[in-house]
C-alpha positions in Angstrom: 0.0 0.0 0.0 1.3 3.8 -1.4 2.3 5.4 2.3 3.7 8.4 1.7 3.7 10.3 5.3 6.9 10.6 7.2 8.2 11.3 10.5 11.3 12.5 11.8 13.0 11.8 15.1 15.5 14.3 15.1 19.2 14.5 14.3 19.8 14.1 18.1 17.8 11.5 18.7 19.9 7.8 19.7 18.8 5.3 17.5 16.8 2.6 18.3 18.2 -0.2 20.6 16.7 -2.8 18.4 18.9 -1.7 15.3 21.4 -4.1 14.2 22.3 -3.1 10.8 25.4 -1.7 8.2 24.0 1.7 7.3 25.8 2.8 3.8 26.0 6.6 2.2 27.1 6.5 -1.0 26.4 9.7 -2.3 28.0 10.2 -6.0 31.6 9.1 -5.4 31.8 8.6 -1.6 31.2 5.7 -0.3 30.7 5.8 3.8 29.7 2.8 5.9 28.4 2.6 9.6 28.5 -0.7 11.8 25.2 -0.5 14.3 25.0 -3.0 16.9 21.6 -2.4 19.2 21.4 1.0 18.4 25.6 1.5 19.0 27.7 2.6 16.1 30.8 0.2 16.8 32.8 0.8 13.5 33.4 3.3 10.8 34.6 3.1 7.3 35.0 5.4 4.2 36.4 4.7 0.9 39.9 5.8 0.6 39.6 5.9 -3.4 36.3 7.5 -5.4 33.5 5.1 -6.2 32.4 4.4 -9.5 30.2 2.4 -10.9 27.5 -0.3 -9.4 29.9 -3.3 -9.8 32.1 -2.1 -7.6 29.6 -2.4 -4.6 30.1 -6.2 -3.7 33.3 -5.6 -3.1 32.9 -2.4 -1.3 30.0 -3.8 1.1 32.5 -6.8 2.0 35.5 -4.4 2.8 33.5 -2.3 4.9 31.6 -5.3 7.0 35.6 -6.4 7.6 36.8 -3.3 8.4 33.8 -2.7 10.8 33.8 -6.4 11.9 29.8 -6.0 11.6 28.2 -9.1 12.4 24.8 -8.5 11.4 22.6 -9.7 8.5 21.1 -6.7 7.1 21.9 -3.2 5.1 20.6 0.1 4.3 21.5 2.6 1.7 21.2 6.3 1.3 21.6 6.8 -2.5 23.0 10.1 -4.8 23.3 8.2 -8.0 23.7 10.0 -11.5 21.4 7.9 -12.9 18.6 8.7 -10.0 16.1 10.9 -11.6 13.1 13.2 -10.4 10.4 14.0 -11.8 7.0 15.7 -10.8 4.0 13.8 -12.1 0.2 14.7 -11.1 -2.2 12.2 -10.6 -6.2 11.9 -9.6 -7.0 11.8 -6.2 -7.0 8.6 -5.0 -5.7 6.2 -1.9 -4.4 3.0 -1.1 -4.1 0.5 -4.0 -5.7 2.9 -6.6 -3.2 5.6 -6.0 -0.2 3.0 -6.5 -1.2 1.6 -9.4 -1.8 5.2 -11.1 1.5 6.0 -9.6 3.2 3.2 -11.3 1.6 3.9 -14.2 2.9 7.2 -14.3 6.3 6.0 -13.8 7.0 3.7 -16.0 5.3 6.3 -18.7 8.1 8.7 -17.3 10.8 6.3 -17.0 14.1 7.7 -19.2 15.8 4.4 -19.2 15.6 1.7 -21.4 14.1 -1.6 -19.8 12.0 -1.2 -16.7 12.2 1.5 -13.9 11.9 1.4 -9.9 10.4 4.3 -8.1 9.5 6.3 -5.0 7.1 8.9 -4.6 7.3 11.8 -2.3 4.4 14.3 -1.7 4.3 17.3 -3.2 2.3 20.6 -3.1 -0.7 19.8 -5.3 -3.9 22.0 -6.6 -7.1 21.7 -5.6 -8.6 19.5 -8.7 -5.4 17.0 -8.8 -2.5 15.5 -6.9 1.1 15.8 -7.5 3.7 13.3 -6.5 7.7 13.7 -6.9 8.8 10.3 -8.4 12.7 9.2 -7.9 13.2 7.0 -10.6 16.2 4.3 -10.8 16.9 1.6 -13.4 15.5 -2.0 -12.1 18.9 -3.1 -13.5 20.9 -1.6 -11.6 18.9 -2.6 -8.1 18.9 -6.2 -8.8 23.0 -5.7 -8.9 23.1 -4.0 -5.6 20.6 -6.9 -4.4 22.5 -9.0 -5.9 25.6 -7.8 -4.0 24.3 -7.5 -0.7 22.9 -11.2 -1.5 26.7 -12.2 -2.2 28.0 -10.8 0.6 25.7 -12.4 3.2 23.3 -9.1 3.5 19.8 -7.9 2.8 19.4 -4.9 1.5 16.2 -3.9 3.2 16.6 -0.1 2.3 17.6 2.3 -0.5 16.4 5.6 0.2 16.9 7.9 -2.1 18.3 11.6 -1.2 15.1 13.6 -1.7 13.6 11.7 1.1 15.7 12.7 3.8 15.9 16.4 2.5 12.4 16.5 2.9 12.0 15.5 6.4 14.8 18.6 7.0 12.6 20.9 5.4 10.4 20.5 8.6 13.4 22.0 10.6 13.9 25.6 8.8 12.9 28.8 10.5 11.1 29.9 7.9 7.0 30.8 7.4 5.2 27.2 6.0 3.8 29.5 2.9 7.2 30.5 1.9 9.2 28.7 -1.0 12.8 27.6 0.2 15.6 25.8 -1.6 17.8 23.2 0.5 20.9 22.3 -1.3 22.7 19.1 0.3 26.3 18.4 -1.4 26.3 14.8 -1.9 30.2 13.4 -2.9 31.1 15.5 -6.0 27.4 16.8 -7.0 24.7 18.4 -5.6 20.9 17.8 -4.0 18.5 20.3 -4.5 15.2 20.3 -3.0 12.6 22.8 -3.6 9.4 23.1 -1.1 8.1 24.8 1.8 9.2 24.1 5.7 5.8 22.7 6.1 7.3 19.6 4.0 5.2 19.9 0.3 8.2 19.7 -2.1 8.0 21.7 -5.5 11.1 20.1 -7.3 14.2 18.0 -7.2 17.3 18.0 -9.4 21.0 17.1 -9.1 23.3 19.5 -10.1 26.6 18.5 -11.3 29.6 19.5 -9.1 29.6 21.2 -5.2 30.9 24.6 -4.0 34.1 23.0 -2.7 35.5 21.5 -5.8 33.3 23.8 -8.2 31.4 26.4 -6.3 30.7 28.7 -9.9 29.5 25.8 -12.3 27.1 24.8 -8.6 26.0 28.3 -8.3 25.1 29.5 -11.7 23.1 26.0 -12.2 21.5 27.0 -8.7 20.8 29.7 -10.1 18.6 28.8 -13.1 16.7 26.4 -10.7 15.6 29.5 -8.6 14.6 31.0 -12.1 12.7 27.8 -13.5 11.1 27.8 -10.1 9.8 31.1 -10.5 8.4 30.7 -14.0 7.2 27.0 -13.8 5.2 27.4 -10.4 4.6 31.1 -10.2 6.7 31.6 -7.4 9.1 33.5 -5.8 11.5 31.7 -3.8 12.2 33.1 -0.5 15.8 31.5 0.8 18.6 29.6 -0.3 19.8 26.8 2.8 23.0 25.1 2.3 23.7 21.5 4.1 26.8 20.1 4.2 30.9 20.0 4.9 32.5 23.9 4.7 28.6 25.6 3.8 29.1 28.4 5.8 32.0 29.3 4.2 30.9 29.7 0.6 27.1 31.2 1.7 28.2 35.2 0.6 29.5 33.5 -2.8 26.4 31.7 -3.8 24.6 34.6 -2.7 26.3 37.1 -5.0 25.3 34.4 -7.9 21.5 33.5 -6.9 20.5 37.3 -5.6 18.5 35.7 -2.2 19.4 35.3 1.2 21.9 32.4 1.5 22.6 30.8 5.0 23.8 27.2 6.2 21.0 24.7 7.4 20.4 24.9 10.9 20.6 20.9 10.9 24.1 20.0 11.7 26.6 18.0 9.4 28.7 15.3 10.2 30.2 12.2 8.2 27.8 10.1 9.6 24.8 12.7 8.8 23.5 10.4 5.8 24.3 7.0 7.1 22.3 7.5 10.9 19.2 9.8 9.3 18.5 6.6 7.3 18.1 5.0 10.3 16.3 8.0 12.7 14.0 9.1 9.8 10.6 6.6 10.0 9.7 6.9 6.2 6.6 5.8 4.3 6.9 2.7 2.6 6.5 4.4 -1.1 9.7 6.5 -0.6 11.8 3.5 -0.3 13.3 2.1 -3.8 13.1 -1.7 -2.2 9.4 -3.0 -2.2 7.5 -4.1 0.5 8.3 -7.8 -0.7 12.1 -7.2 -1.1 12.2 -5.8 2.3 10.4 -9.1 4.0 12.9 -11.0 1.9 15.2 -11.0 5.3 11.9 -12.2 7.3 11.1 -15.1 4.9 14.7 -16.1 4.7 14.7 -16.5 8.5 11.0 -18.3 8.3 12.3 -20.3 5.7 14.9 -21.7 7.7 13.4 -22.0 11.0 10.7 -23.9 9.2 13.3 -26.0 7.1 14.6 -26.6 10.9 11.5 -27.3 12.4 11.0 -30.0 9.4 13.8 -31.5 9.7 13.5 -31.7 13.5 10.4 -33.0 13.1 11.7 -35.1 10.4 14.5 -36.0 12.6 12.1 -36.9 15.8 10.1 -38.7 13.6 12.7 -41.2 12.3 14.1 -41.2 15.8 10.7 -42.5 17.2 9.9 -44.8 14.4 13.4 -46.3 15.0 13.0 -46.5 18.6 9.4 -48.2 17.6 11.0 -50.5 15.3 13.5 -51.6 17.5 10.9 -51.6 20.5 8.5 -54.3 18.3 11.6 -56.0 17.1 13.2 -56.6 20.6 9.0 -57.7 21.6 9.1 -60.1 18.6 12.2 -61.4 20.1 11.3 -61.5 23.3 7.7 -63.8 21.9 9.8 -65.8 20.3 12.1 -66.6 23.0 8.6 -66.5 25.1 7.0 -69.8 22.4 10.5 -71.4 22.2 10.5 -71.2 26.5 6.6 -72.2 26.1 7.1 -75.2 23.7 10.2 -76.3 26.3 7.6 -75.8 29.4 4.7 -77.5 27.6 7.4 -80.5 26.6 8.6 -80.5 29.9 4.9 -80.4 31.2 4.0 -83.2 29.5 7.2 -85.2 31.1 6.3 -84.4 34.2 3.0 -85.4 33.8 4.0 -88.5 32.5 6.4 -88.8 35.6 3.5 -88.2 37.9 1.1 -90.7 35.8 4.2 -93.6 36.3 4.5 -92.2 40.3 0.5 -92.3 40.5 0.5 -95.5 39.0 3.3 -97.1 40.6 2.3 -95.5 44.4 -1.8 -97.1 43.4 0.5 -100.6 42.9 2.5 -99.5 46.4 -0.9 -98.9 48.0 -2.4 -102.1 46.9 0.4 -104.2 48.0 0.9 -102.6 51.5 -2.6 -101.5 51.9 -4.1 -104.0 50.0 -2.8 -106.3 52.4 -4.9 -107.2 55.9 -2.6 -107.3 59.0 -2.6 -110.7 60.4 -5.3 -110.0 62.8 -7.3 -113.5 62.3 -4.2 -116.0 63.1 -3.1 -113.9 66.2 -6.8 -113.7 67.4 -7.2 -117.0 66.6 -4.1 -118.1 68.8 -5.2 -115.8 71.6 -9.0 -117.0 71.4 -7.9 -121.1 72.3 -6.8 -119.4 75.5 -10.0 -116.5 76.2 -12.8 -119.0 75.3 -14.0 -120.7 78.3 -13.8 -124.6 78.5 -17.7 -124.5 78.5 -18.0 -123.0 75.4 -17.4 -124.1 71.6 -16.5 -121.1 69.0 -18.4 -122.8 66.3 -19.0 -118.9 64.1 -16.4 -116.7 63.5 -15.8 -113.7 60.8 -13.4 -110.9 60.5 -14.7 -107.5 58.0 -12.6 -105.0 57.3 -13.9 -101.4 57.9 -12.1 -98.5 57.7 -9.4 -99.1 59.8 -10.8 -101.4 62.4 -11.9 -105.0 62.0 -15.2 -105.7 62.7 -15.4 -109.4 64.6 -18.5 -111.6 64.5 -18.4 -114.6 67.0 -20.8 -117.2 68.1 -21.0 -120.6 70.0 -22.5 -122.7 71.8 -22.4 -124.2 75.6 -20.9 -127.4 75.7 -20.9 -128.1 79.8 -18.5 -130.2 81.5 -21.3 -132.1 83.2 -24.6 -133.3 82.6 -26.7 -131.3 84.9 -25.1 -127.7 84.5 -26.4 -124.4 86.0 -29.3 -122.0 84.9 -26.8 -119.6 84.2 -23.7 -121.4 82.9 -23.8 -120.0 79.8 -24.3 -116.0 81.0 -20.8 -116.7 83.6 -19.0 -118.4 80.3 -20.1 -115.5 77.9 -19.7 -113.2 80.5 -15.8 -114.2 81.1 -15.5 -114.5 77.2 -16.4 -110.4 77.3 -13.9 -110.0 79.6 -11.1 -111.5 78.2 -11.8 -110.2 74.6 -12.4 -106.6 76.2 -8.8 -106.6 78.0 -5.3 -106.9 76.5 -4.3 -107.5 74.2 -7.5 -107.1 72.2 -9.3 -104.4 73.4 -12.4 -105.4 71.8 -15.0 -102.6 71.7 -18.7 -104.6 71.7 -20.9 -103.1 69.6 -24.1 -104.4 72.5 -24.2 -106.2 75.1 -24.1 -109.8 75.0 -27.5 -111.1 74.0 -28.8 -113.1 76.7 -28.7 -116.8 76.1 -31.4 -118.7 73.7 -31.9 -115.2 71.9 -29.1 -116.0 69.2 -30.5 -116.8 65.7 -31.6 -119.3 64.8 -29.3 -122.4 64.3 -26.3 -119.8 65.5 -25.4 -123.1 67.3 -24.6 -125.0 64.2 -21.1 -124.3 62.6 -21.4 -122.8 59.0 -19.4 -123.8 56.3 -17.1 -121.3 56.7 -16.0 -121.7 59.8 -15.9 -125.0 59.2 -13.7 -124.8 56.1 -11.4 -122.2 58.0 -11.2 -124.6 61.1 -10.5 -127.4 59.0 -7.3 -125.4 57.6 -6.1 -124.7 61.3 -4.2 -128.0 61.7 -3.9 -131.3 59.6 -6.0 -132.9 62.2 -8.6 -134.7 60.8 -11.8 -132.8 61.7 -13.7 -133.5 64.9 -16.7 -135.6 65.3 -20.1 -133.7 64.4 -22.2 -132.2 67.9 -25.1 -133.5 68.7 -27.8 -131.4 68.9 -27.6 -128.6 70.6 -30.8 -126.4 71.7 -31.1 -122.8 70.8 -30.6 -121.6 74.7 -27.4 -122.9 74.7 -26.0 -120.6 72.0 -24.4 -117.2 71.6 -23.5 -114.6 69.4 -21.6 -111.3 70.0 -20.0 -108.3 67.4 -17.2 -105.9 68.4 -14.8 -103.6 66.9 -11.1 -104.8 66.7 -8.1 -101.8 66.3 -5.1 -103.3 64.6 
């Protein structure tokens, strides 16, 4: 967008501490350069020999970043450049984008050069019905060398700011009425800037004149002369004061004055080396009086985006491949480690099933163990047996007798009969013998628990008196006696029958 208000901070003013930059003046053949660091100038160079020509300014911008030892990234330039022309166009009122495009319209219709021009426009008193704009005009050619340059060197040329511009914030500073018409003369190397406006800051013209009142103050003077004259009959003017601005001024003011018939006196702004190169830097300009676009001037911005987003990327890039590595070795150490985990599975599960087979031959081996010692009865019936010739009473005849295993007692089952001694024996000879028969079976080394009391005689069952085949066939096997002589008949009062509990 066409800006073309400017402000002025003042020649005392310090510069800004957020300055970093190598300010240049190269103003016809001089060629000055300023190292600032923060808003400090920390080095100073000048040209020992006369500049000329634009291909000599790559090697120029190098020397002077060595000799300043400037460490920055970025440049400015305050132009005087034979070839920078200026030239007063008028254009329709208009703003913003309209106003730029009539304005570069305008310029390239102006332009004196062959191939395309770059411009700046400064405002200038204008009538009522139209606008006027001063135009500083400069080959294209020759910027894309100086870019070009800087570019080479490692800098970006972020401003080149014509003359013009910086004489016209100075105008501001003359002690003169705004409605009268002054002329500020600036030497610039071996030429001279002339500026014609009012100290309210509306120009009127612009011209270089060839030469300066130091090395040819009469050629300068008549030539500022006819400017004053052309002045006068192109604007319908008068002009009221001639200012000079730079090295030895007030010595040559009573000369010049003799030549252009007005009052002549130096600018009230002071002159030193470093005028051009720190005003550059102090003078907050529109963005239309600069020759570098507003693109050109981000260049340094979307450089340093550029490259923090190229180092973002490859961060990123860089994180990412990190993280898929560490991922690919994470699920290539896990597929390892499930290997190793099936191989270590398979050698349980085979081992599993070997130890199961172990514990199948133990199981079947310890059933074979328990059969054989368990299996086994203790040999409760022949000790019993040996024990019950001795317990049974010589009136009574075992003629029953069977052993069941329970648990782990025996359960006993014996029966008998009375057999008396005599042939008339007592009412209650077989209660005393059954009786005794308890009583030995109960104590050692027996212990027979009874599971009732002895059934009183006669209440036995029936034909408990008469030896079953069992016990017949398991007396029979006692001895190699031949087997007694069948009883007689014996009544069923005369038997008995008891049951008890045996611990082995």
């Amino acid at each position: 967008m066409l800006n073309l208000k400017s402000r002025r901070r003042g020649s005392g003013t310090a510069l800004s501490a957020q300055q970093t930059t190598l300010s240049v003046s190269w103003l016809g053949n001089q060629f000055r350069a300023l190292a600032v660091h923060r808003g400090q100038i920390e080095g100073t160079w000048t040209s020992p020999e006369p500049v000329e020509g634009v291909n000599h300014f790559l090697t120029l911008l190098r020397r002077a970043a060595a000799e300043t030892n400037f460490k920055g990234t970025t440049a400015s330039l305050v132009l005087a450049h034979a070839r920078l022309v200026h030239q007063l166009i008028e254009v329709p009122p208009a703003r913003g984008a309209a106003l730029q495009k009539l304005v570069s319209r305008q310029a390239q219709q102006q332009n004196p050069f062959p191939g395309e021009a770059v411009w700046s426009a400064q405002p200038a008193e204008s009538a009522k019905a139209t606008q006027r704009l001063l135009l500083n005009l400069f080959p294209k050619a020759l910027l894309d060398e100086l870019l070009a340059g800087s570019a080479k060197a490692g800098l970006f040329l972020t401003t080149v700011m014509p003359v013009p511009a910086l004489l016209q914030s100075q105008l501001t500073e003359l002690p003169n009425a705004e409605s009268e018409i002054v002329v500020l003369a600036a030497q610039t190397g071996d030429s001279t800037t002339v500026l014609v406006g009012r100290s309210d800051g509306r120009v009127l013209l612009s011209r270089t004149l060839a030469g300066n009142w130091n090395t040819n103050l009469a050629r300068m003077a008549l030539d500022l002369k006819r400017t004053v004259l052309f002045v006068n009959q192109q604007f319908g003017v008068n002009v009221n004061a001639v200012w000079l601005f730079g090295p030895n001024a007030a010595e040559h003011t009573a000369a010049i004055q003799d030549q252009v018939q007005l009052p002549v006196q130096p600018s009230p702004t002071p002159y030193t080396e470093d005028y051009w190169a720190t005003e550059v830097l102090r003078t907050t300009v529109g963005e239309a009086q600069n020759l570098i676009t507003r693109e050109q001037q981000m260049a340094p911005q979307r450089k340093l985006a550029a490259r923090v987003l190229a180092a973002t990327v490859a961060v990123i890039l860089l994180g990412s491949g990190g993280v898929a590595y560490y991922l690919h070795r994470l699920e290539t150490a896990q597929q390892q480690n499930l290997r190793a985990s099936e191989r270590e599975i398979a050698a349980l599960q085979t081992k599993r099933r070997g130890l199961e087979d172990l514990h199948a031959d133990l199981a079947r081996r310890q059933e074979m163990v328990s059969v054989v010692v368990e299996g086994r009865n203790p040999p409760l019936a022949g000790w019993f047996l040996a024990y019950l010739s001795e317990a049974v009473p010589t009136d009574l005849v075992v003629t029953n007798l069977s052993f069941q295993r329970e648990e782990r007692a025996w359960k006993l089952r014996l029966g008998g009969m009375l057999q008396p001694s005599g042939t008339n024996p007592p009412p209650n000879a077989l209660a005393a013998a059954v009786s005794s028969l308890t009583n030995r079976l109960g104590s050692g080394p027996f212990h027979i628990s009874f599971l009732a009391p002895p059934p009183p005689p006669g209440t036995g069952p029936a034909g408990a008196g008469v030896p079953s085949a069992t016990a017949t066939n398991w007396l029979s096997r006692l001895g190699s006696a031949p087997p007694p002589p069948a009883p007689k008949p014996i009544s069923v009062e005369d038997s008995f029958l008891i049951e008890g509990l045996v611990q082995p």
